[in-house]
C-alpha positions as CSV (number, residue, x, y, z in Angstrom):
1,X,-72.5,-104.3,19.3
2,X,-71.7,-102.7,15.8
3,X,-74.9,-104.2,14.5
4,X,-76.8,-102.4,17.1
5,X,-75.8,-99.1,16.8
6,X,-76.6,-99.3,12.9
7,X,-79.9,-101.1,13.4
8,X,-80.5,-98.0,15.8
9,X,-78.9,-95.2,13.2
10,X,-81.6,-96.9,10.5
11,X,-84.8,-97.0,13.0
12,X,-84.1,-93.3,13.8
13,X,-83.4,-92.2,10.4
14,X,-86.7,-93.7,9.5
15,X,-88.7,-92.2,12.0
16,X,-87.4,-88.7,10.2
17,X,-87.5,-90.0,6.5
18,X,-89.9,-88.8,3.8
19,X,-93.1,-88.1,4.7
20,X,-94.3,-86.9,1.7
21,X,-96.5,-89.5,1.5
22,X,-98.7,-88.4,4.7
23,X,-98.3,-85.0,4.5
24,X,-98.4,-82.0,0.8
25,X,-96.7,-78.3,2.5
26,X,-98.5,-76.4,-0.9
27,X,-97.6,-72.9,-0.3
28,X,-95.6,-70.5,2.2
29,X,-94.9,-66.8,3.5
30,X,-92.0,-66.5,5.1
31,X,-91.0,-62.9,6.6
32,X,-86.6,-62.5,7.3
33,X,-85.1,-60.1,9.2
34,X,-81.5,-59.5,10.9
35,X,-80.2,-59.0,14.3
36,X,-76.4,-57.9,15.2
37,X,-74.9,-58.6,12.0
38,X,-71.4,-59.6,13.3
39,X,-73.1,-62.5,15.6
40,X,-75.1,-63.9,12.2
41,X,-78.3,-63.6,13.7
42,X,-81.2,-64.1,11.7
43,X,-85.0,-63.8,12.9
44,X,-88.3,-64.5,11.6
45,X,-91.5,-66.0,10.8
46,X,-93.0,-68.6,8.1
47,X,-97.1,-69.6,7.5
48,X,-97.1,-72.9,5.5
49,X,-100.4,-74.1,4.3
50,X,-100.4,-78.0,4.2
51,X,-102.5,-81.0,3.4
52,X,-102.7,-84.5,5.4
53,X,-102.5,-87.5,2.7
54,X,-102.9,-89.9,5.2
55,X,-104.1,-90.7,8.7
56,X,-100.7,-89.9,10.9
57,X,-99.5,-88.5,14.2
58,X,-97.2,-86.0,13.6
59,X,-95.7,-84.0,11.2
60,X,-92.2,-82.4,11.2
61,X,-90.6,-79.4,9.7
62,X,-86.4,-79.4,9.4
63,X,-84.6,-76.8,11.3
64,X,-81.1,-77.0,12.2
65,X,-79.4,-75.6,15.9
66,X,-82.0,-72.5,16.2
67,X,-81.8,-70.9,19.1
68,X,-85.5,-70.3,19.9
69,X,-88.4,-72.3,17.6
70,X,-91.8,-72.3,17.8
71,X,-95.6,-72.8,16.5
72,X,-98.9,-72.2,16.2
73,X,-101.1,-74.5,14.4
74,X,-104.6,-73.5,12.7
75,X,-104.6,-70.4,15.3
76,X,-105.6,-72.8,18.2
77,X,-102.9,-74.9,19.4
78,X,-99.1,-74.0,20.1
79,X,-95.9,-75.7,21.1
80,X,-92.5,-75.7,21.0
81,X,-91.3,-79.6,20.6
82,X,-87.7,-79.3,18.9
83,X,-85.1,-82.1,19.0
84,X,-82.4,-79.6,17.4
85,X,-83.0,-80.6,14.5
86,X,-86.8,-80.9,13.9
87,X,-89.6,-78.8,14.5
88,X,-92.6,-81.6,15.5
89,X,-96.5,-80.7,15.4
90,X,-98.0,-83.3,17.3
91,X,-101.5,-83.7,16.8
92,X,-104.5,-86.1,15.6
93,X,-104.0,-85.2,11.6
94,X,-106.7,-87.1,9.5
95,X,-106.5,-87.5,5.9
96,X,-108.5,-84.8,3.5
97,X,-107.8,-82.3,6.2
98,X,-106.3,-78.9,5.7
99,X,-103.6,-77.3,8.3
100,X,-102.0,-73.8,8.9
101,X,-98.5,-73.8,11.0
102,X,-97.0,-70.0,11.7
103,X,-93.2,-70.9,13.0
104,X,-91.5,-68.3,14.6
105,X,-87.9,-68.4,14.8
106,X,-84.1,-66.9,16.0
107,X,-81.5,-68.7,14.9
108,X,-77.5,-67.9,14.1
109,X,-76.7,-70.1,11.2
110,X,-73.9,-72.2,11.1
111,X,-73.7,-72.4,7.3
112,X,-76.0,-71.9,4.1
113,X,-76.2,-68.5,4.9
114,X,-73.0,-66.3,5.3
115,X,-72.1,-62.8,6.6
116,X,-69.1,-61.1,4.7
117,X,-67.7,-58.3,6.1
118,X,-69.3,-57.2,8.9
119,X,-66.8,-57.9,11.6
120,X,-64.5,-54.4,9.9
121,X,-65.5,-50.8,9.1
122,X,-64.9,-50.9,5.6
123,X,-65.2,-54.1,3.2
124,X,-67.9,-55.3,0.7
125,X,-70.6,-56.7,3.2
126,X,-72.5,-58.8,1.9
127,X,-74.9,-61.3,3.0
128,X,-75.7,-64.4,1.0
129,X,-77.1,-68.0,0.9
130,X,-76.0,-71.3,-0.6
131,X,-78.6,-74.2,0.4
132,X,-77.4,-77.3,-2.3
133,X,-78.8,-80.1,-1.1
134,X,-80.3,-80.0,2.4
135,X,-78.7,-76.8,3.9
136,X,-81.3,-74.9,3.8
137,X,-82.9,-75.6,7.2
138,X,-80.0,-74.0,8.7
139,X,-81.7,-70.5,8.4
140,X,-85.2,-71.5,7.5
141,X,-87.2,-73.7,9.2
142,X,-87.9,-76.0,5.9
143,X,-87.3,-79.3,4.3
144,X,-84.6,-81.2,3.6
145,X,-86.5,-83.6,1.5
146,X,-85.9,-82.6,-1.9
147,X,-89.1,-84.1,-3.0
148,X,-91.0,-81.7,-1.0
149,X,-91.8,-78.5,-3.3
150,X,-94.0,-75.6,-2.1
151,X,-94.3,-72.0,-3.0
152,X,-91.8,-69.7,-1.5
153,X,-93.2,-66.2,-1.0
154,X,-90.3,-64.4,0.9
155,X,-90.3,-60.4,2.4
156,X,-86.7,-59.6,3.9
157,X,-86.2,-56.8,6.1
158,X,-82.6,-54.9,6.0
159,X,-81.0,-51.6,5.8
160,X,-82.4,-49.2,2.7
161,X,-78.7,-48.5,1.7
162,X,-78.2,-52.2,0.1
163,X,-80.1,-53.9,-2.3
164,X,-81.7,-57.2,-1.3
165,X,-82.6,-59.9,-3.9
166,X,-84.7,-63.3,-3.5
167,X,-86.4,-66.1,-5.6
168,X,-89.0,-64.6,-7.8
169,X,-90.7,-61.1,-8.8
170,X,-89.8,-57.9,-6.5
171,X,-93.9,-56.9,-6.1
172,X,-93.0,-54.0,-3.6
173,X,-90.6,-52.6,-1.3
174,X,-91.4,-50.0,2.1
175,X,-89.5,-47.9,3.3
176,X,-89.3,-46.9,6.9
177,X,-86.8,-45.2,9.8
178,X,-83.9,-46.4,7.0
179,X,-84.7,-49.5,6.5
180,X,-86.6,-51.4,4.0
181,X,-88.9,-54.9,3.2
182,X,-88.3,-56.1,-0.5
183,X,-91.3,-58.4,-1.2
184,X,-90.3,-61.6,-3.5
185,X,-93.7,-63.7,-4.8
186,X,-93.1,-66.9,-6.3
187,X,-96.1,-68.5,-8.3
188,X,-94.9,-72.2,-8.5
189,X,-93.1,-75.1,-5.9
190,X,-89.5,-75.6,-5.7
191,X,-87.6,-77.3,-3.2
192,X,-86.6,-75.8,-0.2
193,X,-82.6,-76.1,-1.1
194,X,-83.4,-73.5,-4.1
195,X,-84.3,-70.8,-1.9
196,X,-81.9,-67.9,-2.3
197,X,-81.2,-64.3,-0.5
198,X,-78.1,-62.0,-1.7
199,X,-77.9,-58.7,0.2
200,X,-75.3,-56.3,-0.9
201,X,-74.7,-52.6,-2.3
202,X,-75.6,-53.5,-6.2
203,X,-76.4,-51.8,-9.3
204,X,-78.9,-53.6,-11.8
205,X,-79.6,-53.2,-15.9
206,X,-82.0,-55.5,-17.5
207,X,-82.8,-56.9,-20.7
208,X,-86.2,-58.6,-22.2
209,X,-85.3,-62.1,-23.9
210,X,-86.7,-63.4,-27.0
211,X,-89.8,-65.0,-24.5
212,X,-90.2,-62.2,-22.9
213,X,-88.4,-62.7,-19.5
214,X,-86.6,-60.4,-17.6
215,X,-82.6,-60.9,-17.2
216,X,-81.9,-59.2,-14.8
217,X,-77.7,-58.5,-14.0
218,X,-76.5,-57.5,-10.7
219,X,-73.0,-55.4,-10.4
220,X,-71.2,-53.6,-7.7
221,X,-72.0,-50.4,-7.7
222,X,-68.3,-49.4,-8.7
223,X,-67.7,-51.8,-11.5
224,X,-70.1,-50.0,-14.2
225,X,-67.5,-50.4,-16.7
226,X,-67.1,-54.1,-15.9
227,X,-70.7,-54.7,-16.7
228,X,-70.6,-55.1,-20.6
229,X,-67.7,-57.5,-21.2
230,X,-69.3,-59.7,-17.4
231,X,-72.8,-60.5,-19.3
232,X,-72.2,-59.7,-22.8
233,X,-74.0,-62.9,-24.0
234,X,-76.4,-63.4,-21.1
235,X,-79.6,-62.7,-23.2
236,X,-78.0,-64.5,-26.4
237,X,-77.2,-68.1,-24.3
238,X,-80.9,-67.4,-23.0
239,X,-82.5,-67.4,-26.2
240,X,-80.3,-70.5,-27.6
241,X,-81.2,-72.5,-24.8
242,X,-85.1,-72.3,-24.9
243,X,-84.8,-72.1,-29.1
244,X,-82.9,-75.2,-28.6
245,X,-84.5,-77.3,-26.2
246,X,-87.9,-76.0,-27.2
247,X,-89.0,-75.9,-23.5
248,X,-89.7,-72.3,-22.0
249,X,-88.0,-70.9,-19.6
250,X,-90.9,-71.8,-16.7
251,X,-90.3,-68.9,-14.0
252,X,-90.9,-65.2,-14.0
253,X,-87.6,-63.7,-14.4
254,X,-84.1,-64.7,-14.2
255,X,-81.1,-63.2,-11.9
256,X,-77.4,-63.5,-11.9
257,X,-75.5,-61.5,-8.5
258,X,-72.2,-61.8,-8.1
259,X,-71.2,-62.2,-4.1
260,X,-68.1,-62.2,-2.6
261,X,-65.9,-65.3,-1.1
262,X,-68.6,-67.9,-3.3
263,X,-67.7,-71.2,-2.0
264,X,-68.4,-72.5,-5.9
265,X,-68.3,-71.1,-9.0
266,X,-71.9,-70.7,-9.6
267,X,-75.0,-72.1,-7.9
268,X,-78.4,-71.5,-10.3
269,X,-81.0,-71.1,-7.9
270,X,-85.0,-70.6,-9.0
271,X,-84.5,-67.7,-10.5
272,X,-81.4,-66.5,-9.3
273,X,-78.1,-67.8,-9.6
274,X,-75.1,-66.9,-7.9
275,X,-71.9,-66.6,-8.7
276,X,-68.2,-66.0,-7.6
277,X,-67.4,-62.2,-8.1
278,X,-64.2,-63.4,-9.4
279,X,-66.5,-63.4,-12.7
280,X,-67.1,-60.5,-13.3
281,X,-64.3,-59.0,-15.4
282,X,-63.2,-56.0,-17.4
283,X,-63.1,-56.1,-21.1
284,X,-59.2,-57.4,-21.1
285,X,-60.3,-60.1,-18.4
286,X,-63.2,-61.4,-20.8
287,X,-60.4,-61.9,-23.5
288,X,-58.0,-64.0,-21.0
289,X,-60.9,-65.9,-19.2
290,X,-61.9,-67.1,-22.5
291,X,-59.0,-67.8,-24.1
């Protein structure tokens, strides 16, 4: 009876395992906005742009316990076929042919992205994400398949007050009735687990590194003086590492934002990593932390 049960664990594990093989998701645009806050909802829509490798039946996109989930594929045929944990396009896919899916989505995550703050009046609210290894598909309908790398073009919708930060370049934000859309392009793939969203009331300086990439450093809006001693040799570990493994630094710009109640110490994103706000220190704390 034991064998049976693992003989049926592997036969449905297979029907969901890689298909990178059939299927090549190239590029996407992904649009994120917020419901009630203190109930973690999280709305939205993504466009991928995919090629079929191979002759095949279905393809599937990860999603994890949305609420509502749905598609439209090549502006002609829609559906909603979701086992709770996968978002299936059913359809006669031949190989050589090209594909558009827009997904709509509402979905309260259960982890990967978290809400800090929001159930009190006062308190650093925050909103942030941590997708290492397949969590991603909690909030995003995605891929847990780390072998699967597509562009991530993100715009995120929240109040004008904070400051919202994402994988890539900042290309534009609106403004409108007090809230804004901050605009992230990314030009190359990355796996889905690498996307990354901090929300949060933040002050930014930047420096230019030796190659000419943006550093950009996030800090709470009332810990100005904590700035200096938190990144004082952000730009010169940057240029050591690329002098020294003689490999460029391959993305636009690079982030660092501290969050609140980090689950780790760090997580480097694309572009972006985050890190415990436990880091960020005053000039006597950079002497004891590095003691």
């Amino acid at each position: 009876m034991r064998l049976y049960f693992i003989l049926i664990f592997m036969v449905f594990n297979c029907a969901f395992g890689q298909q990178t093989e059939y299927v090549n998701f190239t590029t996407a645009q992904a649009h994120i906005a917020f419901g009630d806050l203190i109930e973690k909802e999280v709305e939205g829509e993504i466009t991928y742009q995919f090629e079929i490798l191979k002759n095949t039946d279905s393809v599937y996109i990860d999603a994890k316990n949305f609420k509502t989930i749905s598609y439209v594929l090549d502006n002609r045929f829609s559906g909603s076929d979701y086992d709770g944990n996968h978002l299936i396009l059913r359809r006669d896919f031949k190989a050589g042919s090209y594909h558009s899916v827009v997904i709509s989505f509402k979905v309260q995550p259960k982890k990967a992205m978290y809400f800090i703050d929001w159930e009190y009046l006062e308190g650093n609210k925050q909103v942030w994400t941590q997708g290492q290894g397949k969590y991603t598909s909690n909030w995003l309908p995605s891929f847990d398949d780390m072998n699967e790398k597509v562009v991530f073009d993100l715009s995120i919708s929240f109040c004008k007050d904070y400051q919202v930060v994402a994988n890539g370049n900042l290309i534009n934000k609106e403004v409108s009735d007090g809230f804004a859309t901050w605009y992230y392009d990314m030009q190359k793939p990355m796996s889905s687990y690498l996307l990354a969203i901090a929300i949060g009331k933040y002050s930014k300086n930047q420096e230019v590194s030796k190659s000419n990439k943006p550093l950009e450093m996030y800090y709470y809006r009332e810990d100005s003086l904590k700035f200096e001693p938190t990144y004082r040799y952000t730009k010169q570990m940057f240029d050591f590492l690329e002098d020294e493994i003689g490999v460029a630094y391959p993305w636009q710009n690079y982030k660092q934002i501290p969050v609140k109640d980090f689950l780790y110490a760090g997580m480097e994103n694309t572009s972006v990593t985050l890190f415990s706000d436990a880091f960020v220190v005053d000039s006597i704390g950079f002497v004891d932390k590095t003691m």
